[in-house]
C-alpha positions as CSV (number, residue, x, y, z in Angstrom):
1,X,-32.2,29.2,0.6
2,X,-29.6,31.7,2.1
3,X,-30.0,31.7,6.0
4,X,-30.2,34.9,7.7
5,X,-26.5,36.5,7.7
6,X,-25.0,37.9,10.5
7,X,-24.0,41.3,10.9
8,X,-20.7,43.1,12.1
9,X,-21.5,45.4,14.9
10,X,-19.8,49.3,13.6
11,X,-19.5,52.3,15.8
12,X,-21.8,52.6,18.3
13,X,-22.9,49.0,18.4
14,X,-25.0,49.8,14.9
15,X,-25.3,46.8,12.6
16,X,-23.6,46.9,9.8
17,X,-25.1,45.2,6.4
18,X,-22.1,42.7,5.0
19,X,-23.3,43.6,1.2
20,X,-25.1,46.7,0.5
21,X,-25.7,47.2,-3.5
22,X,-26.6,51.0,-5.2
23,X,-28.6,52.0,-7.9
24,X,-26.8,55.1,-9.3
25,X,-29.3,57.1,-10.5
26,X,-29.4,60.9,-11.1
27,X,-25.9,61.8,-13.3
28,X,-28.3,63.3,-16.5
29,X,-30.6,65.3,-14.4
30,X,-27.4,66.8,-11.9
31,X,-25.9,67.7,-15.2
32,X,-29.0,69.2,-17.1
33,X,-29.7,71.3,-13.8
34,X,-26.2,72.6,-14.1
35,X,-26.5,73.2,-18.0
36,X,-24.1,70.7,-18.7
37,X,-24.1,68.5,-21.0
38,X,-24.7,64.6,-19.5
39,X,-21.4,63.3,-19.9
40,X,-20.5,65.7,-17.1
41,X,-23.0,64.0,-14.7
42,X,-21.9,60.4,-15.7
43,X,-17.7,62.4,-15.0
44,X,-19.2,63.2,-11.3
45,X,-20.5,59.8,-10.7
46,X,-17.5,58.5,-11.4
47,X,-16.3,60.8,-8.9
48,X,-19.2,59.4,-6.7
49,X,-18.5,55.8,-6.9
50,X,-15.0,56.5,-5.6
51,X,-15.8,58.0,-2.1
52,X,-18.9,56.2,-1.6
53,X,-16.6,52.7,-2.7
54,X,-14.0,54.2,0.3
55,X,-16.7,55.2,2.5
56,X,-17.8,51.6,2.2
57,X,-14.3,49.8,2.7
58,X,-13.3,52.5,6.2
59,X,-17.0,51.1,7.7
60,X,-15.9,47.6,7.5
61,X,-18.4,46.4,4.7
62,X,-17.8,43.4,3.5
63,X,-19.1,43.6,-0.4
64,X,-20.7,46.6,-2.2
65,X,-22.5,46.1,-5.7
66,X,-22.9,48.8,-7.9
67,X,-25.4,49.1,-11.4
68,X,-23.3,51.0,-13.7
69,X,-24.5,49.6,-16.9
70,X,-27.9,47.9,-17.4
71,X,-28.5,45.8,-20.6
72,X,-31.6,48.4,-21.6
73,X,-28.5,51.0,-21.4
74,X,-27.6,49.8,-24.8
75,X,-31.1,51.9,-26.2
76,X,-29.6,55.0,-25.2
77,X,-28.1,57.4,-28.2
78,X,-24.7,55.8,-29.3
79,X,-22.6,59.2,-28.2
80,X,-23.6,58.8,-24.3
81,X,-23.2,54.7,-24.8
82,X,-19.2,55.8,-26.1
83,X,-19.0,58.0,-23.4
84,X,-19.6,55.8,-20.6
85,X,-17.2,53.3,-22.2
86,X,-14.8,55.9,-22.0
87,X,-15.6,56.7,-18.5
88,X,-15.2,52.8,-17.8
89,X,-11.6,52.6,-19.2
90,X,-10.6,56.0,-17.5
91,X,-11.9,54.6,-13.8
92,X,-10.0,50.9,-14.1
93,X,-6.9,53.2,-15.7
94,X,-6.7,55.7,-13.3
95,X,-8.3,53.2,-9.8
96,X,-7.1,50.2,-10.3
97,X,-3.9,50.9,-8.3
98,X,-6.1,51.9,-5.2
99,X,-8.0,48.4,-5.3
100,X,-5.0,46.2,-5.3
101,X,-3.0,48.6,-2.7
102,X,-6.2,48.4,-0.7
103,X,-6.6,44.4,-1.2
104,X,-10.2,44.9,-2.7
105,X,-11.3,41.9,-4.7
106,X,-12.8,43.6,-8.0
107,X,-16.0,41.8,-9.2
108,X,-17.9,42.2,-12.6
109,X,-21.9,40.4,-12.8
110,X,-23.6,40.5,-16.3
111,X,-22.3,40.0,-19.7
112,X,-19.3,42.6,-20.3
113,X,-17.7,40.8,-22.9
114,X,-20.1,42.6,-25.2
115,X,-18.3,45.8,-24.7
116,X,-15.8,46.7,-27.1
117,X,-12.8,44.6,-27.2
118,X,-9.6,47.2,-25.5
119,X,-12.8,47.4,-22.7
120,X,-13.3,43.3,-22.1
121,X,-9.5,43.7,-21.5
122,X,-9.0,46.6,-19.4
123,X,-12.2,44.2,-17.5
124,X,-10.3,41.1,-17.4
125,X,-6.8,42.5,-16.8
126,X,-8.2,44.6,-13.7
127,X,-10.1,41.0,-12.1
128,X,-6.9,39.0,-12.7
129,X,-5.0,42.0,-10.6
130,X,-7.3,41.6,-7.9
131,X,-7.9,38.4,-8.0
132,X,-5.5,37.0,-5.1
133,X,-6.6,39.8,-3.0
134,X,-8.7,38.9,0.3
135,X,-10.6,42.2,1.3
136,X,-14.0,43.9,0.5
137,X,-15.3,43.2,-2.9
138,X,-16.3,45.8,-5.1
139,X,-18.5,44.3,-7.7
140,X,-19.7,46.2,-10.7
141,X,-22.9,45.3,-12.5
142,X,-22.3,46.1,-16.3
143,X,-24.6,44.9,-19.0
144,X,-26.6,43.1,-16.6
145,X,-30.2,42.3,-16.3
146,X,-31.5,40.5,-13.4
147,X,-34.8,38.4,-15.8
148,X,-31.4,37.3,-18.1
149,X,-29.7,36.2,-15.0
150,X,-32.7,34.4,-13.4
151,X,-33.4,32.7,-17.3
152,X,-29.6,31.5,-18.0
153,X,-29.5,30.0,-14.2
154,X,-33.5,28.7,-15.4
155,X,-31.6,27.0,-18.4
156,X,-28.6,25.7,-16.9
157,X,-30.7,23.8,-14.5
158,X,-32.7,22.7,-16.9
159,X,-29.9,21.5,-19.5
160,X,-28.7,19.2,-15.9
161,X,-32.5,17.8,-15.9
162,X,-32.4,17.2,-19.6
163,X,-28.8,14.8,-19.3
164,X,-30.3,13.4,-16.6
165,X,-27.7,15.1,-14.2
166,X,-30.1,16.0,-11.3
167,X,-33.7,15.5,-10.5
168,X,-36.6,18.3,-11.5
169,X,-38.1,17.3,-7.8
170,X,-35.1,18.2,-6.3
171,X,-35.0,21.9,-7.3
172,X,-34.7,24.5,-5.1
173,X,-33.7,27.6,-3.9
174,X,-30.4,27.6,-3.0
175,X,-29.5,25.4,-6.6
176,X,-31.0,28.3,-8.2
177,X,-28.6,30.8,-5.9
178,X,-26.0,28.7,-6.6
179,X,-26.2,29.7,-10.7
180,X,-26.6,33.5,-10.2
181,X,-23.4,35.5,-10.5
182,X,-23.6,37.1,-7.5
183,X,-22.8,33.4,-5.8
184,X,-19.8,34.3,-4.7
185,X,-20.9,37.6,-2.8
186,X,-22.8,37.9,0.9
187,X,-26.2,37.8,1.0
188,X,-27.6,41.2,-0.3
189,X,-28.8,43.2,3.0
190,X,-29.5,46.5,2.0
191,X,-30.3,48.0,-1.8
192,X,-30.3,51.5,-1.9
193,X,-31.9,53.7,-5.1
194,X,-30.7,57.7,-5.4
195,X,-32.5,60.0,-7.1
196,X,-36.0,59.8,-6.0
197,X,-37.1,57.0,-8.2
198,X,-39.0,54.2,-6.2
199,X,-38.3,51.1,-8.7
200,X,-36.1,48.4,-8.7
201,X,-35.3,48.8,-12.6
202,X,-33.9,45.0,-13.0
203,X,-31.1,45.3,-10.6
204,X,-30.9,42.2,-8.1
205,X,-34.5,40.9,-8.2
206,X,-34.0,37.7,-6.8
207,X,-30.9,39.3,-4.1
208,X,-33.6,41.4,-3.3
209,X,-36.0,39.1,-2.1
210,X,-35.2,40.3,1.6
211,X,-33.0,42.9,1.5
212,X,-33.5,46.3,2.9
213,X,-34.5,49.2,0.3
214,X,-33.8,52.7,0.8
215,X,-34.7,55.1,-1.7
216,X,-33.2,58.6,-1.6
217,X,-33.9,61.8,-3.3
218,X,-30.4,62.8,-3.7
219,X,-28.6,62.4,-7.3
220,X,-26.1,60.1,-7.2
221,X,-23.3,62.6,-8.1
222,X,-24.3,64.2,-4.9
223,X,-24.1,60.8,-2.7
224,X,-21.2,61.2,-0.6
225,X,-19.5,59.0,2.1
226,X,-21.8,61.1,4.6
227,X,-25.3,60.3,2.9
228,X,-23.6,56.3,2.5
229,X,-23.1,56.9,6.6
230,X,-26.4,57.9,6.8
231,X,-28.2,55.4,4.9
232,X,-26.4,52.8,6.8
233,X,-27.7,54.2,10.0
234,X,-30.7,53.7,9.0
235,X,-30.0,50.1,8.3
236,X,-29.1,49.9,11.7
237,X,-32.0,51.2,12.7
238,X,-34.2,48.6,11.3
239,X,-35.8,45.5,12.4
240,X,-35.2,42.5,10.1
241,X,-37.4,39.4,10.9
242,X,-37.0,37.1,7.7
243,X,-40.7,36.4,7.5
244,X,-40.7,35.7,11.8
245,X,-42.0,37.9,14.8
């Protein structure tokens, strides 16, 4: 099991979390209270994820995680699914630049490759790119779903069992860490939700585990580097004990 990580102190002395992950939640309802249709909300969040991802990277954090697809975003009507496809190709077209000049490692967790194939590309193309980088990380979750992650680690440890590989006694929790895609990121300190929605809607469940939750009314196309600042404040503020005194 991951130890306690340590923090990085930021201005003031306020501890910093080294991976902070977002639920962005709120683009439909910003747009329908602006009689827009909802493509326009997911076109502000877009516009979100870039100062918030710069917001992140001036305080010194080491890895932020965003949920910009789930895998039950696949039930939504076809013409908002092609939308946000489109919205994915525009924002690794038009930002991919700004990562490598700003030596950001680019990160994708869940299954991608069932997007459409000009979009696995644009994916693959934009991690090979960043790949020799040695900065933050930026990791995007898209068609991911934190029960499919936990039951494909489940079954790769239990296909080493079967081939008699390793040992069903010695299971535990940092083998099952080691087969999650987020293996290669910090230990998740705080998780924060916009919107006003109190659930963890299959984003990071086992990440989670101790990690900090925040849950904030604003919608995310609203989320600025100010309301980041703020919510990492609050962070600060906080007394983390692990399960201790």
């Amino acid at each position: 099991m991951s130890s306690a990580p340590a923090f990085a102190a930021g201005q003031g002395g306020v501890a910093l979390p080294r991976h902070v992950a977002i639920i962005m939640d709120g683009n439909g309802r910003w747009a329908k209270r602006r009689h827009l249709p909802r493509v326009a909300g997911h076109r502000a969040g877009v516009e979100a994820v870039r100062k918030v991802s710069r917001a992140a990277r001036a305080l010194g954090i080491e890895a932020l995680t965003l949920y910009a697809f789930s895998s039950e975003n696949w039930r939504r009507p076809e013409e908002e699914v092609g939308d946000l496809m489109g919205l994915l190709r525009l924002f690794i077209r038009s930002d991919l630049a700004e990562l490598v000049r700003e030596n950001v490692r680019l990160r994708v967790i869940g299954d991608y490759r069932r997007f459409p194939h000009d979009v696995v590309a644009l994916i693959d193309d934009a991690i090979a790119r960043t790949s020799g980088n040695s900065g933050p990380i930026l990791a995007i979750a898209l068609n991911y779903g934190a029960q499919a992650e936990l039951v494909e680690a489940t079954r790769r440890i239990a296909a080493r069992v079967a081939a008699g590989e390793t040992d069903a006694t010695v299971i535990d929790a940092a083998m099952i860490e080691a087969e999650l895609e987020t293996r290669a990121l910090p230990p998740l300190d705080l998780l924060i939700r916009t919107s006003g929605e109190h659930r963890l809607s299959n984003f990071l469940l086992w990440q989670a585990a101790y990690a900090e939750l925040l849950f904030v009314d604003t919608l995310w196309p609203d989320f600025d580097a100010e309301a980041f600042g703020v919510a990492i404040e609050d962070f600060g503020r906080r007394q983390r004990r692990f399960g201790g005194l």
